[in-house]
LODRENTI-376197 format. One line per 8 residues: number of its first residue (from 0); their letters; for each residue x, y, z of N, C-alpha, C. Coordinates in nm, 3 decimals. Example, Ala and Ser with C-alpha at 12.3 -4.5 7.8 and 13.67 -1.06 7.14 Angstrom:
# residues 2
0 = AS = 1.319 -0.569 0.780 1.230 -0.450 0.780 1.320 -0.330 0.780; 1.285 -0.225 0.708 1.367 -0.106 0.714 1.290 0.003 0.787
This chain:
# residues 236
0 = XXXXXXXX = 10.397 11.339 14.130 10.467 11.409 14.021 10.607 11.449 14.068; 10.703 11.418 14.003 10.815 11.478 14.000 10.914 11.552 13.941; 10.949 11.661 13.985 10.998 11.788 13.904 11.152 11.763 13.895; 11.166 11.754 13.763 11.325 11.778 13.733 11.355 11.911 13.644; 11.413 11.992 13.671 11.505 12.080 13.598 11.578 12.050 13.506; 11.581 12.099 13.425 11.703 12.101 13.248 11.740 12.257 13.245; 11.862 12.185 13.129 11.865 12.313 13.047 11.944 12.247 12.943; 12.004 12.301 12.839 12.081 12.214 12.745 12.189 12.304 12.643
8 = XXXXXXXX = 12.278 12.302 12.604 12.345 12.394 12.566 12.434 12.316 12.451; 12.513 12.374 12.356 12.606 12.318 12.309 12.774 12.341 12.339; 12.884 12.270 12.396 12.967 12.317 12.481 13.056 12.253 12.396; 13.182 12.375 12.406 13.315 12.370 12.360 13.378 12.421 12.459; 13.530 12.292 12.454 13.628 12.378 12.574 13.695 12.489 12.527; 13.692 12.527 12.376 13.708 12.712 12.362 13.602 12.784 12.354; 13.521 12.767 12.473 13.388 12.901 12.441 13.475 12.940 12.537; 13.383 13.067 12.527 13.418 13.179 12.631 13.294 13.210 12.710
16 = XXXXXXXX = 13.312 13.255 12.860 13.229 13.198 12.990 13.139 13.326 12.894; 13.132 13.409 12.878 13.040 13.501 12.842 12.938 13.500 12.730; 12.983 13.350 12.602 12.902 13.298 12.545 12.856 13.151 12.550; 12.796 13.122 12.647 12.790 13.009 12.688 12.647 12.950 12.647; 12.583 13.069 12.666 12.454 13.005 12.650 12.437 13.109 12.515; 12.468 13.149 12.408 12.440 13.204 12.289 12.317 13.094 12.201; 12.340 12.998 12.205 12.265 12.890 12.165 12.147 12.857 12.191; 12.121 12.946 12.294 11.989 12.881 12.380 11.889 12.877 12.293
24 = XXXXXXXX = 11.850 12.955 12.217 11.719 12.970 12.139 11.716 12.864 12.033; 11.842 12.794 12.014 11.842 12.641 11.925 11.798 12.563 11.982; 11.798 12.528 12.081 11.830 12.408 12.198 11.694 12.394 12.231; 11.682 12.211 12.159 11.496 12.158 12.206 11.498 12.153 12.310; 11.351 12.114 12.333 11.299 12.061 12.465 11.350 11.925 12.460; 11.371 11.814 12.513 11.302 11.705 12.525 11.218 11.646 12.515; 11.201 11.565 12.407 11.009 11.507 12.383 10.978 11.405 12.449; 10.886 11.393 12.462 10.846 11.232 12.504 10.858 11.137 12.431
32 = XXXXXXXX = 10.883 10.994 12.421 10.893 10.965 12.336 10.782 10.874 12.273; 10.669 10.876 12.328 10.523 10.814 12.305 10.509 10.941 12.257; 10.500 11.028 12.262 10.439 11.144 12.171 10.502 11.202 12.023; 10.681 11.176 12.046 10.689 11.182 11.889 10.692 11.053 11.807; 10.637 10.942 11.874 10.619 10.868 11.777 10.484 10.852 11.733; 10.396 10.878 11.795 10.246 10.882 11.764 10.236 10.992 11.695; 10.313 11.146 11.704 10.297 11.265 11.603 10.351 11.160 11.435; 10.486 11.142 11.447 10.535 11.077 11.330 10.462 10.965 11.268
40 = XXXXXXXX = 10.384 10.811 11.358 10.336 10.724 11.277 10.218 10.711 11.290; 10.130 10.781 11.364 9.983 10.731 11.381 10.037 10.656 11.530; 9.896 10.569 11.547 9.903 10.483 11.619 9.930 10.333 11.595; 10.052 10.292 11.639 10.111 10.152 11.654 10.064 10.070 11.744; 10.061 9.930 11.721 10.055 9.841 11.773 10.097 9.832 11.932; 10.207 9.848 11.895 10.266 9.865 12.004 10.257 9.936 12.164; 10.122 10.028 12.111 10.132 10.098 12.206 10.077 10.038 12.272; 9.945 9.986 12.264 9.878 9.844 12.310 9.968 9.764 12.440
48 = XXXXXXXX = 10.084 9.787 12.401 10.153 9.664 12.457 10.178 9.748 12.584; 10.145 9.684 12.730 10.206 9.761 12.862 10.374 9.720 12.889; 10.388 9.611 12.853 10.561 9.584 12.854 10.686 9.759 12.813; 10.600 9.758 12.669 10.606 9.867 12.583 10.627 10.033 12.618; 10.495 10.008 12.703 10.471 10.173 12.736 10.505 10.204 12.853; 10.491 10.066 12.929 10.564 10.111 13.083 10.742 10.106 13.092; 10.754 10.081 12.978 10.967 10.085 12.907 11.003 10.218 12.911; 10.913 10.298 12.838 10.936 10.407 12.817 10.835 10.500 12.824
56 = XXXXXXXX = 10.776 10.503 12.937 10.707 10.621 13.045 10.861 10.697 13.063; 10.838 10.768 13.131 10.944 10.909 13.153 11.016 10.899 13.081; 11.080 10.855 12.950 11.138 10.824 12.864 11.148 10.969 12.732; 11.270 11.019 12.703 11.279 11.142 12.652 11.375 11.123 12.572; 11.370 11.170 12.412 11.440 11.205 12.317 11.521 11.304 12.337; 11.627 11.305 12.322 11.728 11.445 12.298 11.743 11.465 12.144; 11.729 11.582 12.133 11.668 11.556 11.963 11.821 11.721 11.895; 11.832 11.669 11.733 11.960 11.745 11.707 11.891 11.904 11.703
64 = XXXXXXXX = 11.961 12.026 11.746 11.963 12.136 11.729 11.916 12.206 11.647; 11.996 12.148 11.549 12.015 12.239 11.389 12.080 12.079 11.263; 12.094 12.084 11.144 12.117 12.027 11.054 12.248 12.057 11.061; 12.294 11.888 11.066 12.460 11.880 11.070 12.457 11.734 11.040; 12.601 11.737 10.955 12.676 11.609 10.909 12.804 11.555 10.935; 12.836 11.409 11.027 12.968 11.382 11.045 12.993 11.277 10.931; 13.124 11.327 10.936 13.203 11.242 10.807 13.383 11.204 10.807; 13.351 11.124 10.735 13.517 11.017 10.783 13.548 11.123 10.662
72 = XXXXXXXX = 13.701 11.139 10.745 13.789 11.200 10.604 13.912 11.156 10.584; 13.959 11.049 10.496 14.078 10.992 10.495 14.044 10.881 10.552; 14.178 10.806 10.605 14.145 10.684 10.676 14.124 10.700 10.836; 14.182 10.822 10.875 14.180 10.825 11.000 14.106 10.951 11.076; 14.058 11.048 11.016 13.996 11.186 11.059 13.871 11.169 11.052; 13.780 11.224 11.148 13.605 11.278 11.114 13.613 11.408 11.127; 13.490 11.443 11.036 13.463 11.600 11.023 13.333 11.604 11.074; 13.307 11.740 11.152 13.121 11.799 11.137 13.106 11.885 11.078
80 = XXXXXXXX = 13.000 11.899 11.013 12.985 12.052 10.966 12.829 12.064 10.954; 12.745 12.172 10.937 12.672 12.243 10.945 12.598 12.238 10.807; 12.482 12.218 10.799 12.435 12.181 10.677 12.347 12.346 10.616; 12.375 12.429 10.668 12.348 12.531 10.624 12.471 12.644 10.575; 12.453 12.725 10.457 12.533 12.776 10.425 12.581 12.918 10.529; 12.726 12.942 10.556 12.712 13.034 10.642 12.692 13.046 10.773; 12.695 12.911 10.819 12.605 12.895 10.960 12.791 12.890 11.018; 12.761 12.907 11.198 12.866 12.869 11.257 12.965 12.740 11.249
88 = XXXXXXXX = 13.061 12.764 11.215 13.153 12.633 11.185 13.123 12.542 11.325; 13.139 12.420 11.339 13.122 12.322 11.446 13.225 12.255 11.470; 13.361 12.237 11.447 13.460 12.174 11.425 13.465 12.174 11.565; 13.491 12.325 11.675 13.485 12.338 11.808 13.373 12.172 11.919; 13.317 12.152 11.832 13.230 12.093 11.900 13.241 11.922 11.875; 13.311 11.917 11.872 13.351 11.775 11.814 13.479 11.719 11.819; 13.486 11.579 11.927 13.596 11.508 11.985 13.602 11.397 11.917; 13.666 11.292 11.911 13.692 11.215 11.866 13.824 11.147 11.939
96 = XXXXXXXX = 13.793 10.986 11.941 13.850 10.914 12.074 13.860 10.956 12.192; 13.718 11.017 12.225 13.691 11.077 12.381 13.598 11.069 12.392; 13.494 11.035 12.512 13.609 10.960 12.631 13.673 10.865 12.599; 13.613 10.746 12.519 13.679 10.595 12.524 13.803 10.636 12.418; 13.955 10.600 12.455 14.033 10.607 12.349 14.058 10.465 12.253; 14.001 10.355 12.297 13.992 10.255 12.230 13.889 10.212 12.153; 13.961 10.134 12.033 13.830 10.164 11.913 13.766 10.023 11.920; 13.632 10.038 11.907 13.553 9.934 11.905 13.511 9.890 11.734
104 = XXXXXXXX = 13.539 9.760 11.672 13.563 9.676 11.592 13.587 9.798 11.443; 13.693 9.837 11.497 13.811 9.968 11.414 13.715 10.103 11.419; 13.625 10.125 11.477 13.614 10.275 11.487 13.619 10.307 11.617; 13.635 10.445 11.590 13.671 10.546 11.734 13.528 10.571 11.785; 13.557 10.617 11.893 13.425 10.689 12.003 13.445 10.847 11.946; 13.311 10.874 11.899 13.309 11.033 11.840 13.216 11.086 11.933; 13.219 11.191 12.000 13.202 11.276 12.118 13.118 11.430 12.052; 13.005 11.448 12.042 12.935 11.591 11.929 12.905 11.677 12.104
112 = XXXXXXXX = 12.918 11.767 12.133 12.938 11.861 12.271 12.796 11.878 12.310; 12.692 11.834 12.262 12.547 11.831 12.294 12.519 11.843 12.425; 12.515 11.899 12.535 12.473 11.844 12.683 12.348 11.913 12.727; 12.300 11.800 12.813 12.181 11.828 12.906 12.210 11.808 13.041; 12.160 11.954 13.132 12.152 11.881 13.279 12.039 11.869 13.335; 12.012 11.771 13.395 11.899 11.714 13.461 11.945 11.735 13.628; 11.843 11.792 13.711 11.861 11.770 13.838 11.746 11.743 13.912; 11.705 11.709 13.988 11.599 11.710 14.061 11.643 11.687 14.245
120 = XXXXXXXX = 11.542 11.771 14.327 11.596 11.770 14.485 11.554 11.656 14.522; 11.596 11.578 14.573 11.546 11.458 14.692 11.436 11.321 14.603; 11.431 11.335 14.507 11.359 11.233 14.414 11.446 11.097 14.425; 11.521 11.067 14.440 11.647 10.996 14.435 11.597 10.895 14.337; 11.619 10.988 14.191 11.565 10.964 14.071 11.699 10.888 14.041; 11.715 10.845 13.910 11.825 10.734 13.821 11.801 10.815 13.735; 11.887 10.851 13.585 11.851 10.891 13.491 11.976 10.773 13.418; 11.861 10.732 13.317 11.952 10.645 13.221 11.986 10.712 13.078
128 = XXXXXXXX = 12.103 10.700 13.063 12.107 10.761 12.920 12.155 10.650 12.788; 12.000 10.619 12.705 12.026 10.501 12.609 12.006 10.545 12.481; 12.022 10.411 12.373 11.956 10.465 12.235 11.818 10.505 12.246; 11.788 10.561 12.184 11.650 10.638 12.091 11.583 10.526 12.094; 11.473 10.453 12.140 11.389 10.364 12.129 11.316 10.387 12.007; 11.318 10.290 11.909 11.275 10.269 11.783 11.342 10.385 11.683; 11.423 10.470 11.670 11.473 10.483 11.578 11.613 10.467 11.517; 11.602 10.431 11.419 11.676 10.348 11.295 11.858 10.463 11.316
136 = XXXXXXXX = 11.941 10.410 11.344 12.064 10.480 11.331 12.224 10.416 11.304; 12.257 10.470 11.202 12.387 10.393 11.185 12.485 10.445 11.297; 12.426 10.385 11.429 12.535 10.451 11.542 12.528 10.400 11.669; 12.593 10.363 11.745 12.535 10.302 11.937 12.591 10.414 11.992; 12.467 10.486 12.061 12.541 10.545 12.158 12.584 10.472 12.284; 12.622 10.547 12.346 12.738 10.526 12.501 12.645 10.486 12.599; 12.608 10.406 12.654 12.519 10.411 12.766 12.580 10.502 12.898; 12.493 10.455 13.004 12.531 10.521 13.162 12.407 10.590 13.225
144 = XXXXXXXX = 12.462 10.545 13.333 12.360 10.618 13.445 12.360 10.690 13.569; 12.336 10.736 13.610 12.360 10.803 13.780 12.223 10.883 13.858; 12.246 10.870 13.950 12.105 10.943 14.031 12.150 11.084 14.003; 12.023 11.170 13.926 12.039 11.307 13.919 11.980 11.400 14.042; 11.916 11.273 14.163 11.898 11.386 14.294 12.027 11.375 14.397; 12.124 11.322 14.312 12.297 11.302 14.418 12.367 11.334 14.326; 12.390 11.371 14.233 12.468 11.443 14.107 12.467 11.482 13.992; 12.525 11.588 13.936 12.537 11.677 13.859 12.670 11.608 13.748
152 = XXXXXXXX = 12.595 11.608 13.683 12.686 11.609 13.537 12.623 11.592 13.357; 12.677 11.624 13.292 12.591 11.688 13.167 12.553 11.542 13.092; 12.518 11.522 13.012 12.483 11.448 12.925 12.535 11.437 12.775; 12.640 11.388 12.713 12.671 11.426 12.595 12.602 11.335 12.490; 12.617 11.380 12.334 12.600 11.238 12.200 12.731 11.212 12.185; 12.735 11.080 12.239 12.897 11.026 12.243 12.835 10.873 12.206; 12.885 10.868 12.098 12.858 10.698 12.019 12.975 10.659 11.945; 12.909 10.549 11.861 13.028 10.459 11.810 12.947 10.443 11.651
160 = XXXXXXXX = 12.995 10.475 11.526 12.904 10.461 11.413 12.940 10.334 11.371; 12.871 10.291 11.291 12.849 10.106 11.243 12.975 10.067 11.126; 13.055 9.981 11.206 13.128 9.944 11.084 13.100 9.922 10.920; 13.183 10.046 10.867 13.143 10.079 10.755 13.094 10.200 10.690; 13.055 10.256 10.804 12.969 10.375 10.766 13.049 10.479 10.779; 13.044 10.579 10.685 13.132 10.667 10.666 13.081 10.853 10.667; 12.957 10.810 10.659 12.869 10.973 10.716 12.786 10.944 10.798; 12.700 11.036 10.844 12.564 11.030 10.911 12.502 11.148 10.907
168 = XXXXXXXX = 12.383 11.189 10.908 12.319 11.342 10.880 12.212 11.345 10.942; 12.183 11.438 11.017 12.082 11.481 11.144 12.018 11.555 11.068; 11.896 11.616 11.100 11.814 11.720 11.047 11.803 11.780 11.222; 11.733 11.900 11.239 11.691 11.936 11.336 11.553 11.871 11.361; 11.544 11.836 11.487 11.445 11.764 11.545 11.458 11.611 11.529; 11.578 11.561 11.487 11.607 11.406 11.460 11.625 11.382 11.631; 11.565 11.282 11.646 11.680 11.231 11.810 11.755 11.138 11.808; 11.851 11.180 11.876 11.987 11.123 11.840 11.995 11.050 11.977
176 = XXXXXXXX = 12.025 11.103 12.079 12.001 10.973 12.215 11.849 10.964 12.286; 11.847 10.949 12.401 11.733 10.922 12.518 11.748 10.928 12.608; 11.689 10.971 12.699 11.730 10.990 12.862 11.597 10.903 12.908; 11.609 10.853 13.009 11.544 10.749 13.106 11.539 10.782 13.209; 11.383 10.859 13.316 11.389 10.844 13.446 11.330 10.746 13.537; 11.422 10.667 13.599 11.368 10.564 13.651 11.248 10.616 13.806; 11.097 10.614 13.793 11.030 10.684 13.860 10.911 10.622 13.904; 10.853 10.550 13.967 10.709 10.498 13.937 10.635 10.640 13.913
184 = XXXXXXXX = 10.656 10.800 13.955 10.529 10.878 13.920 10.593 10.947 13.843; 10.509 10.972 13.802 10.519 11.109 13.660 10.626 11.169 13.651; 10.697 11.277 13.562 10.776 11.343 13.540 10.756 11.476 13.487; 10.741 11.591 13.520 10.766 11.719 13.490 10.940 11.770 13.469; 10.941 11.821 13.308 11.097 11.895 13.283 11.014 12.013 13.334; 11.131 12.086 13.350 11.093 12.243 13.396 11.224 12.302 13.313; 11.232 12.352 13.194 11.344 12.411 13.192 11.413 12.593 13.278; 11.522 12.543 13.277 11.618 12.665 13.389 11.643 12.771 13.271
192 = XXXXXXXX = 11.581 12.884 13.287 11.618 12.984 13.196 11.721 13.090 13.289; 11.714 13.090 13.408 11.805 13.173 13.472 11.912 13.146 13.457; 12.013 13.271 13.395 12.148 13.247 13.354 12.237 13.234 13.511; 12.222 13.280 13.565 12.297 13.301 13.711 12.296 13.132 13.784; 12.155 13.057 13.767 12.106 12.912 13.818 12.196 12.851 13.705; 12.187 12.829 13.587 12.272 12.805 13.518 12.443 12.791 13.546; 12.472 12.885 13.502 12.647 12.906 13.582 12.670 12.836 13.680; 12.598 12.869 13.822 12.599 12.753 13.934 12.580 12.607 13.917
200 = XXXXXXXX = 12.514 12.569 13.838 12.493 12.410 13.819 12.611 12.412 13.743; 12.666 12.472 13.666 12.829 12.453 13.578 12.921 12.446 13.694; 12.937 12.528 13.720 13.037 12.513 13.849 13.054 12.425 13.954; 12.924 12.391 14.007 12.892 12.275 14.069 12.952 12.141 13.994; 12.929 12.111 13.877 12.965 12.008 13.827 13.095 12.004 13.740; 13.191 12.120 13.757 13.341 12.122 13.771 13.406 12.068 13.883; 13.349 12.078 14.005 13.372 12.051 14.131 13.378 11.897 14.165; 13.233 11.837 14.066 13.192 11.691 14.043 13.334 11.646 13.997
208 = XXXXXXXX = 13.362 11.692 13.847 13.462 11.633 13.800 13.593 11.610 13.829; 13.613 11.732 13.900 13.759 11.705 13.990 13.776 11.606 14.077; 13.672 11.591 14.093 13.650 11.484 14.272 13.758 11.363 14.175; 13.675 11.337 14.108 13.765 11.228 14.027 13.945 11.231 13.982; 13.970 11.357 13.966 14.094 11.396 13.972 14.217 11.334 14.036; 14.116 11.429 14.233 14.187 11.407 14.332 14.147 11.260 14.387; 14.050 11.186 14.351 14.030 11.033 14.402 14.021 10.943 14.269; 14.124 10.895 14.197 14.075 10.833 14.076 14.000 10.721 14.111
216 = XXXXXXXX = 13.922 10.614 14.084 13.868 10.507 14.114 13.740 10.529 14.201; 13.707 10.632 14.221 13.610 10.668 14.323 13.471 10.588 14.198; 13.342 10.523 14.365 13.259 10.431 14.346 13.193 10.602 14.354; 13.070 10.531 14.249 12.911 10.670 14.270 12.899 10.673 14.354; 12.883 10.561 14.465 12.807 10.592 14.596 12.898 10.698 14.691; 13.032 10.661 14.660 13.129 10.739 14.779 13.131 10.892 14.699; 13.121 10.961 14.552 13.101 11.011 14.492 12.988 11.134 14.550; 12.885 11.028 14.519 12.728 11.061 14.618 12.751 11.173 14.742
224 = XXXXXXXX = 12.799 11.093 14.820 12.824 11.156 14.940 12.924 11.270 14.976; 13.071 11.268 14.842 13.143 11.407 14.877 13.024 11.485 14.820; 12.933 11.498 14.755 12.897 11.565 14.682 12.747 11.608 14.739; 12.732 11.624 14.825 12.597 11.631 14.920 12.599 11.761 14.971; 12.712 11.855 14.968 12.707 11.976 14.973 12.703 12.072 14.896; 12.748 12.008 14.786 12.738 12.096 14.667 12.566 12.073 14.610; 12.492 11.983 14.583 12.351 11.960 14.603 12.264 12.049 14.722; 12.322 12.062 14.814 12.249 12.205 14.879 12.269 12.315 14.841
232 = XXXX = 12.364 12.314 14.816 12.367 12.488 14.722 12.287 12.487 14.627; 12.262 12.398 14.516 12.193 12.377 14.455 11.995 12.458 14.439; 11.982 12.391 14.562 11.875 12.374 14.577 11.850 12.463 14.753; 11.922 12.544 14.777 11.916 12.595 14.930 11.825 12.758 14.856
């Protein structure tokens, strides 16, 4: 069995360090994703299949918060907003042509501030981050991957919507990406409720991001290794 740590938050670069985690009590778990599809369809065919189930063993939905809708406005703007009346505006939480500033077959890369961190000590786990296995979305997210027992960094919903499409609408509990641990044994989340453990894994992975700063072009592996001290703090 192997234990990885989460936590998940919704992040804007105008919060303020003192409301950082205000959100927490929104913010799912991670499901499995053999379990919300067997809650949602019964039992499929599919499951039958070992190709199938051994794809997506440790395999986890990141699922939406709360009810929200993005939408093209004009020829060139997207909007989010909040499908409840009164609720916190979301505009804060939402990039557009970031990271990728180039548009793939005329749309932009839209960036929603969603993050998860995953860590685990010495597992020298992979975490893949893909589409939602089997569900239906007018959207690709971003792929990528990195070992989460050699680094720290969040997880965003950063996709590309389908030429043509001009809204999209989440409900809470929709999943919108997937995380992938590449593991032959089991997987335990443990979520991090300590605000103090928290902060430190933020900080830690400010530290991540600079590296890149001061070394542009830097390979994961050389990455890996500045970063082997900050992973003991971590976990010391």
């Amino acid at each position: 069995m192997q234990e990885i740590e989460y936590f998940g938050m919704l992040a804007s670069t105008r919060q303020q360090i003192s409301n950082l985690f205000d959100d927490d009590l929104v913010i799912n778990e991670p499901v499995p994703v053999l379990s919300y599809l067997k809650n949602k369809y019964g039992s499929l065919d599919v499951f039958k299949c070992p190709a199938f189930t051994n794809h997506v063993k440790n395999t986890f939905y990141i699922t939406s918060p709360i009810d929200f809708s993005i939408n093209k406005i004009g020829e060139d703007h997207w909007g989010i907003s909040n499908n409840k009346s009164k609720a916190r505006p979301l505009g804060p939480y939402l990039d557009v042509n970031a990271p990728e500033t180039k548009f793939l077959d005329e749309v932009p890369c839209i960036n929603v501030g969603l993050q998860y961190y995953f860590i685990n000590n010495g597992g020298n786990i992979t975490m893949e981050i893909t589409q939602p296995p089997l569900v239906n979305l007018d959207l690709t997210n971003m792929p990528g991957e990195f070992i989460i027992s050699k680094w720290c960094r969040p997880t965003n919903f950063t996709f590309f919507v389908k030429p043509g499409v001009t809204e999209v609408k989440f409900k809470r509990g929709d999943p919108l990406y997937a995380v992938r641990f590449r593991t032959d044994d089991s997987v335990k989340l443990v979520r991090i409720e300590d605000t103090d453990r928290k902060h430190l894994l933020l900080e830690e992975q400010v530290k991540a991001t600079a590296l890149k700063d001061y070394y542009p072009g830097l390979k994961l592996e050389e990455m890996y290794n500045l970063f082997k001290r900050s992973m003991k703090r971590l976990f010391r």
